[in-house]
C-alpha positions in Angstrom: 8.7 -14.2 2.8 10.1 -15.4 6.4 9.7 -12.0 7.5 6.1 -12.0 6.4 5.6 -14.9 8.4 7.5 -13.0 11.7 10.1 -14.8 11.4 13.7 -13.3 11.4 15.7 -13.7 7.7 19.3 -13.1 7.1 18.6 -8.8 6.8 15.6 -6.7 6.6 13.6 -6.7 3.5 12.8 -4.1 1.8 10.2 -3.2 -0.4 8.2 -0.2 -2.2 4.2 -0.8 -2.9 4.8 1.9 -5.5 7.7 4.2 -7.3 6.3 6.4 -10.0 7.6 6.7 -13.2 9.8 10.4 -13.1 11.8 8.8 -9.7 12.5 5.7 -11.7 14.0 8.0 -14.8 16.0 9.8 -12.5 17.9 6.9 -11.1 17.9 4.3 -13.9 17.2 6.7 -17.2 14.5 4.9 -18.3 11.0 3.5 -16.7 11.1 0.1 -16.0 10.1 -0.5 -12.6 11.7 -4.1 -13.1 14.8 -2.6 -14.1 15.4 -0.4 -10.8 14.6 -3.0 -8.7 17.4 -5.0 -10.0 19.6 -1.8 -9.7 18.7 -1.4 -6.0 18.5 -5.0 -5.1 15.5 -4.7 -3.5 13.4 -7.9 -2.1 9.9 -7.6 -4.0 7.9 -5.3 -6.5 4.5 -4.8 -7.1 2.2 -5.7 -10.4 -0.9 -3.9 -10.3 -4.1 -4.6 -12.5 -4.0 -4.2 -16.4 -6.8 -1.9 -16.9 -7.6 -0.6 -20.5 -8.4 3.4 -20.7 -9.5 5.2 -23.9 -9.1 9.0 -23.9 -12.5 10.9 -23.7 -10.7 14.6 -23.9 -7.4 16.3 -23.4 -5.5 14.6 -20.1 -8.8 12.8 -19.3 -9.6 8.8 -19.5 -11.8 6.4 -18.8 -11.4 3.1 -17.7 -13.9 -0.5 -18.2 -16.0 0.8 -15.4 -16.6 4.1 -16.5 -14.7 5.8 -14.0 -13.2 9.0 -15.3 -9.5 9.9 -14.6 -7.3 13.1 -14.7 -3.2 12.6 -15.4 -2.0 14.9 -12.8 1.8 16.6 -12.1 4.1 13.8 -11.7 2.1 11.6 -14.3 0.0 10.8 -10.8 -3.7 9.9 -12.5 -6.6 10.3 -10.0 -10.8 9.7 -10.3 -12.6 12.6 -10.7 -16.3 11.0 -12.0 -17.7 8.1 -11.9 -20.9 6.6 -13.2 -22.9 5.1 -10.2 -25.3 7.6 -8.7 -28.3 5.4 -8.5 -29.7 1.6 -8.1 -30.6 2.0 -11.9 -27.1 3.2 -12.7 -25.7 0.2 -10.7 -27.8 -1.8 -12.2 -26.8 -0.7 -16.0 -23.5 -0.5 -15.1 -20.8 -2.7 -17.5 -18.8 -4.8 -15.7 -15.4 -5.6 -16.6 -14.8 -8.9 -17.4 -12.1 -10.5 -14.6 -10.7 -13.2 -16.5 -9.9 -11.1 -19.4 -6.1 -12.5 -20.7 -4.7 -9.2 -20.9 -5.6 -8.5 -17.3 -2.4 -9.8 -15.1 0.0 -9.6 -18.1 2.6 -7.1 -16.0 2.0 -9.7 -13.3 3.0 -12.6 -15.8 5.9 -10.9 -16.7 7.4 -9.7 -13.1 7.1 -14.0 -12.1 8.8 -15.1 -15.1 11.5 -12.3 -14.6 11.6 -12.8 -10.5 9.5 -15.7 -9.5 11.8 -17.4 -6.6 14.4 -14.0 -6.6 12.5 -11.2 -5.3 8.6 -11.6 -3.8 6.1 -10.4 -6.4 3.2 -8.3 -4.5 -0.1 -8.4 -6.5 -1.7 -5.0 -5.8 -5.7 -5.9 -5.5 -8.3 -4.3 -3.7 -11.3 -5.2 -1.4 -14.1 -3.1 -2.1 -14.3 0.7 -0.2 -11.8 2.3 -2.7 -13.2 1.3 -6.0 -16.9 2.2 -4.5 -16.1 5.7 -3.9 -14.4 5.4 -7.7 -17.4 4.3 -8.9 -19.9 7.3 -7.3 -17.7 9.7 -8.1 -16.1 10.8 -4.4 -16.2 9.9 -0.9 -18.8 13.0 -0.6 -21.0 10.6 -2.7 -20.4 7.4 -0.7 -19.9 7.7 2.9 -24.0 9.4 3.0 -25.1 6.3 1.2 -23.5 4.0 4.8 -26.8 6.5 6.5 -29.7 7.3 3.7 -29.1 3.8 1.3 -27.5 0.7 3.4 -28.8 -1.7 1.0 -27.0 0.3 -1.8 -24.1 0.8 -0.4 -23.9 -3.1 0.1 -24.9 -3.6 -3.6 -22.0 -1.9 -4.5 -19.3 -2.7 -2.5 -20.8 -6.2 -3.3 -20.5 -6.0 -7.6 -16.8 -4.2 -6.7 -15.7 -7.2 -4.3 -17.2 -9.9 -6.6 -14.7 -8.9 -9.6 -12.0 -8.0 -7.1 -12.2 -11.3 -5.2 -11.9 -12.9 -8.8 -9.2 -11.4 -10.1 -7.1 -11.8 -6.9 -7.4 -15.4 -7.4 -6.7 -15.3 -10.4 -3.2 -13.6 -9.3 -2.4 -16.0 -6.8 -2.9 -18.8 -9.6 -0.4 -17.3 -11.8 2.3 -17.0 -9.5 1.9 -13.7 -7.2 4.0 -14.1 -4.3 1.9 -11.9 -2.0 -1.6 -10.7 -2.3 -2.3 -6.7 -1.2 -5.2 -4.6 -1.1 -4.5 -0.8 -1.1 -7.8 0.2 -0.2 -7.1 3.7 2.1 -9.4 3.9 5.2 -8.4 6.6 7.0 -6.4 10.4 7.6 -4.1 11.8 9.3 -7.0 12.4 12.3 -8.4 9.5 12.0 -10.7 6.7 10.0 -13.1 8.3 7.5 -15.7 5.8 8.8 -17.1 5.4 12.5 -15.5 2.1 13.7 -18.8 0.8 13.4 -20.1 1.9 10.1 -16.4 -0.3 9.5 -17.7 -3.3 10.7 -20.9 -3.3 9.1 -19.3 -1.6 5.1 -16.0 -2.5 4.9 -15.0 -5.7 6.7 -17.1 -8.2 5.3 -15.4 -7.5 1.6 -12.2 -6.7 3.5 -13.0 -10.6 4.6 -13.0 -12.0 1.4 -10.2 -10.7 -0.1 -8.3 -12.0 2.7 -10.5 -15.5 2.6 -8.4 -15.5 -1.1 -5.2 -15.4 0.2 -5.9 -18.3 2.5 -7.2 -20.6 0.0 -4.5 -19.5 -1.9 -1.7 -19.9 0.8 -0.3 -17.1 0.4 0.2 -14.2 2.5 -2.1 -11.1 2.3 -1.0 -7.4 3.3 -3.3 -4.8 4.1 -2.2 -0.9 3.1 -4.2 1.8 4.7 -2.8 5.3 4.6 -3.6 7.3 8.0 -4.5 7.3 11.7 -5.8 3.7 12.7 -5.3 3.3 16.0 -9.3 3.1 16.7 -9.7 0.1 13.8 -6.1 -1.3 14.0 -7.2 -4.3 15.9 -10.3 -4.7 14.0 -7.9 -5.3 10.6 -5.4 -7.5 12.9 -8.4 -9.5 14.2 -9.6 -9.9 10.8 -6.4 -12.0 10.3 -4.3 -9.7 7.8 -0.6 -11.1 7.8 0.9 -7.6 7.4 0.5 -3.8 7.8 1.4 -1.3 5.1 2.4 1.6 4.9 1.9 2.7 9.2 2.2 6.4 8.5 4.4 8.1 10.9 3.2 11.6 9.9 -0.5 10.3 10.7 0.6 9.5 14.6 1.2 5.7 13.3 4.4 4.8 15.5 6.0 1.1 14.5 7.4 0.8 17.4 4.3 0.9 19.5 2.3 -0.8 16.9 5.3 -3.6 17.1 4.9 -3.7 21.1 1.2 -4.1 20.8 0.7 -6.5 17.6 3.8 -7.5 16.5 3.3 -11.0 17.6 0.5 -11.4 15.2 1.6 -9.2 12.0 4.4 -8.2 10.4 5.0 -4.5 10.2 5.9 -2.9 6.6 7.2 0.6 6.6 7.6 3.3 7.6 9.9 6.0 6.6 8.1 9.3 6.5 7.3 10.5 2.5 5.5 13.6 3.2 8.6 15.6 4.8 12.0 13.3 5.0 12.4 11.9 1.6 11.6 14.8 0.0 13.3 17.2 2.2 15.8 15.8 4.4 19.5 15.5 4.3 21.6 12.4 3.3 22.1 12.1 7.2 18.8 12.6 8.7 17.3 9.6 6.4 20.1 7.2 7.7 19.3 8.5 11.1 15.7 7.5 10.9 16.5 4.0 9.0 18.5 2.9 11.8 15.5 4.2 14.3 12.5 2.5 12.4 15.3 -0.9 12.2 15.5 -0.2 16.1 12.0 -0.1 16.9 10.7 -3.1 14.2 12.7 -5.3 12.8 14.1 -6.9 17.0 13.1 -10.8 16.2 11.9 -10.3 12.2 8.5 -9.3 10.9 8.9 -6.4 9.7 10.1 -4.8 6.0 11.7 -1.2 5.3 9.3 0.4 3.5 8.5 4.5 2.6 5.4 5.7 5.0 3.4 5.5 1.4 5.1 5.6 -2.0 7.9 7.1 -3.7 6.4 9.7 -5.2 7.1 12.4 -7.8 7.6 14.6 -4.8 10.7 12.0 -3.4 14.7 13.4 -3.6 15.6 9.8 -5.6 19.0 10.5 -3.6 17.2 10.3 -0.3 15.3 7.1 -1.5 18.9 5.6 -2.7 20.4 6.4 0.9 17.5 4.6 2.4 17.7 1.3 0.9 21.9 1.6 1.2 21.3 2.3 5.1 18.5 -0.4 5.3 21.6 -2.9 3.6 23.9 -1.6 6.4 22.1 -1.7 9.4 19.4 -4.0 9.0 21.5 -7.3 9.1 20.6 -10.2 11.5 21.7 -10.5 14.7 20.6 -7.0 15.2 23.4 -5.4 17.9 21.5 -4.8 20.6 23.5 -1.7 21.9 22.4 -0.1 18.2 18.6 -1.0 19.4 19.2 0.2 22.7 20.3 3.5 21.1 17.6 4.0 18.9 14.6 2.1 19.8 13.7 5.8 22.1 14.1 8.2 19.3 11.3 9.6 17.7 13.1 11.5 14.4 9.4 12.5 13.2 8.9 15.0 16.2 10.5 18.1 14.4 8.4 17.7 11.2 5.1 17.3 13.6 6.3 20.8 15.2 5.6 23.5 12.2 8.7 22.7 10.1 9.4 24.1 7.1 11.9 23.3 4.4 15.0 25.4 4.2 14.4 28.0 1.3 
């Protein structure tokens, strides 16, 4: 929490937004994310949504929305239809009931387990993700933001008004931290003109953070991908932290800590798409002591993975980074250690065509 606030604790935090289930087996033996946490000491774990899903066919479900979902490899499930094509199919639509009991039951549990030990991170969401959810694709949304404006407002609006609601709801019963992980962008750049951001995404992006003030507590924004062209929008919009600042997307802490550091804390960023699945024991502790080097100098800032510990992850290489995190990431920071490392840039050989070792 005092590195959420930029301030400088007694080591760096460190934190995951999510570990899926086959990493957790292989460390612990069983899936409990709770469980692993307490294995690995780590500083905070995330409680998503409670969502009921009824099977509609062999590996598919559906959730209250009517959003249809395919399990994947790694037990990774992922929209693939959703039930919004028109204003009349808005306007039929069911909408979940937010203050359903059974809602923030994982988040109940993870405060009375936790609550004062490690931070508990409420995983909500403002209102672009869920839209695209809902019309089955980004292909179906982003031509709405040019041919039906009004529409496209409708929506995010019915998505941010139960959003908004259960969010506060979270922040009654004990959440920690409130976090939307609404993705905005890829590795080239926002999927949305900086403009078409303004006018679609902020003003819900706005309320959700509205609830963490009222709330007083502190809200963190994850956005996968490159961006640099809306990065000061979500700053000026007055987020309190950046997740997950995706090296592999061009996102460099260190320059992000130079430019907006005195205004957010930084969460993140070891790479996930090429280091933690690939690298050696020695090359993660390598770039833990760099990303310590070029974020945590004066606090604000939380060790994170550049996304998720996915099913892709070597669990070894996720173990040596929160052992090297406990190492090197205790207050005072040496400053010949930041000198040393603050200039590396350990992503620069996966950026230049490598491969994996057969």
């Amino acid at each position: 929490m005092l590195a959420l606030s930029r301030k400088e604790p007694d080591k760096v935090p460190i934190y995951e937004l999510l570990v899926n289930p086959p990493i957790i087996r292989k460390i612990i033996g069983r899936d409990s994310l709770p469980d692993l946490v307490d294995y690995l000491d780590m500083d905070g774990l995330t409680a998503g949504e409670d969502v009921r899903m009824k099977q509609i066919s062999s590996g598919i479900y559906q959730d209250e929305w009517g959003i249809s979902y395919k399990v994947g490899s790694g037990e990774v499930t992922y929209p693939i239809k959703g039930p919004v094509r028109t204003r009349s199919d808005l306007e039929k639509i069911k909408r979940p009931d937010p203050d359903a009991d059974y809602r923030l039951g994982t988040l109940r549990s993870y405060v009375k387990r936790f609550g004062g030990r490690r931070a508990v991170v409420f995983l909500g969401h403002d209102s672009f993700e869920f839209s695209h959810y809902l019309t089955g694709g980004l292909d179906k949304l982003l031509p709405l933001y040019y041919r039906e404006p009004e529409l496209a407002h409708d929506l995010a609006q019915v998505v941010s008004d139960y959003k908004v609601r259960v969010m506060e709801r979270a922040a009654e019963e004990g959440a920690d931290v409130l976090l939307t992980g609404d993705d905005y962008a890829s590795n080239s750049g926002p999927l949305m003109s900086p403009k078409h951001f303004r006018e679609f995404i902020l003003p819900y992006l706005s309320r959700a953070i509205e609830v963490a003030r009222r709330k007083d507590v502190p809200f963190i924004k994850h956005t996968d991908g490159n961006i640099w062209s809306i990065l000061h929008i979500l700053v000026d919009a007055g987020i309190d932290a950046l997740h997950p600042i995706e090296p592999h997307a061009g996102m460099d802490i260190g320059e992000v800590k130079k430019r907006f550091g005195d205004r957010i804390c930084l969460v993140g960023n070891i790479d996930c798409t090429a280091l933690l699945p690939h690298g050696t024991k020695a090359e993660v502790e390598e770039a833990v002591k760099e990303t310590i080097a070029k974020a945590s100098p004066g606090g604000g800032h939380i060790i994170s993975s550049s996304n998720s510990i996915h099913p892709g992850v070597d669990p070894r290489n996720f173990k040596v980074m929160v052992e090297s995190t406990r190492r090197y990431g205790v207050y005072p920071l040496d400053e010949s250690f930041v000198a040393t490392y603050d200039k590396r840039d350990y992503m620069n050989r996966y950026r230049l065509g490598w491969t994996p070792a057969r």
